[in-house]
FIGUTI-452003 format. One record per residue: x, y, z of N, C-alpha, C in turn; residue in one letter. Coordinates in pm, whole numbers, plus 50000, padded with zeros to 5 digits. Layout:
# residues N
XYZXYZXYZa...
***
This chain:
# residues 60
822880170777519822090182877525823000194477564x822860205577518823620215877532823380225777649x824070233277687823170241277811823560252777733x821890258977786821430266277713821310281477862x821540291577842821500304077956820040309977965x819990306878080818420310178104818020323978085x817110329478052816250344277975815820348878125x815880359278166814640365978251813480373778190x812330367278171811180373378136810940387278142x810820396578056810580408978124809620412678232x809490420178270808960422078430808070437678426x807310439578545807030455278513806550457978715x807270465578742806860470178861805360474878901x804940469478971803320474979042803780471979205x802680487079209802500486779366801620486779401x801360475179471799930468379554799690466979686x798750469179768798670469879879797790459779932x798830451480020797830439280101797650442780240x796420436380292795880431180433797310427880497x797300433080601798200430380685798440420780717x796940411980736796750398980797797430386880690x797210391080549797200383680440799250382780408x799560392480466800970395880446801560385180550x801120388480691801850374980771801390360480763x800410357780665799990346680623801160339880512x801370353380438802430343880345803580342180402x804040355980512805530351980518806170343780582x804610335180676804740323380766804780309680674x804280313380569804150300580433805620299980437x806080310980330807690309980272809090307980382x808650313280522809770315180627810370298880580x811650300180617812620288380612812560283080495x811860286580348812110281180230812660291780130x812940284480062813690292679940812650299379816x811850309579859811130313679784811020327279856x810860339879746810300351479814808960356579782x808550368479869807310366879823806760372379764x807490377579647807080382279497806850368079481x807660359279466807790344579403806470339279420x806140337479556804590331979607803660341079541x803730355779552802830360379494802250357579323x803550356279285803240353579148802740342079061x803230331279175802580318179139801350319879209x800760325079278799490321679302798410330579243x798800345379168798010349479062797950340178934x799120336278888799580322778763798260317378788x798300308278916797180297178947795590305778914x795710314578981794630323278988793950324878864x794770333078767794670332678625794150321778532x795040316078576795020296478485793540290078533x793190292578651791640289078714790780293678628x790640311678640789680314178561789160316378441x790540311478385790680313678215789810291678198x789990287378293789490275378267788120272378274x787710279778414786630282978411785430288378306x786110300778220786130307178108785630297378015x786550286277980786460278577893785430269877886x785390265078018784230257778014783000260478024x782470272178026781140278377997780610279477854x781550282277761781580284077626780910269077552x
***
């Protein structure tokens, strides 16, 4: 198998404003791991997304 150079997805800046409370919730998640918390944030809209598009589906 060949190695192949990984792509960065294009991206688009937004500015969003969280709960304070919700902010030291994550950064107590990620502290001491290798993730930031764009990273967390983004997988858990992904999940978020992927939920209600399933949800979606199954009403139909």
């Amino acid at each position: 198998m060949a190695f192949k150079i990984p792509s960065v997805p294009p991206t688009t800046n937004k500015t969003i404003r969280f709960p304070n409370d919700l902010i030291e919730s994550v950064e107590g998640l990620i502290q001491n791991k290798d993730c930031t918390f764009s990273a967390f944030v983004i997988a858990a809209v992904r999940a978020a997304v992927e939920e209600v598009e399933q949800e979606e589906a199954n009403k139909e």
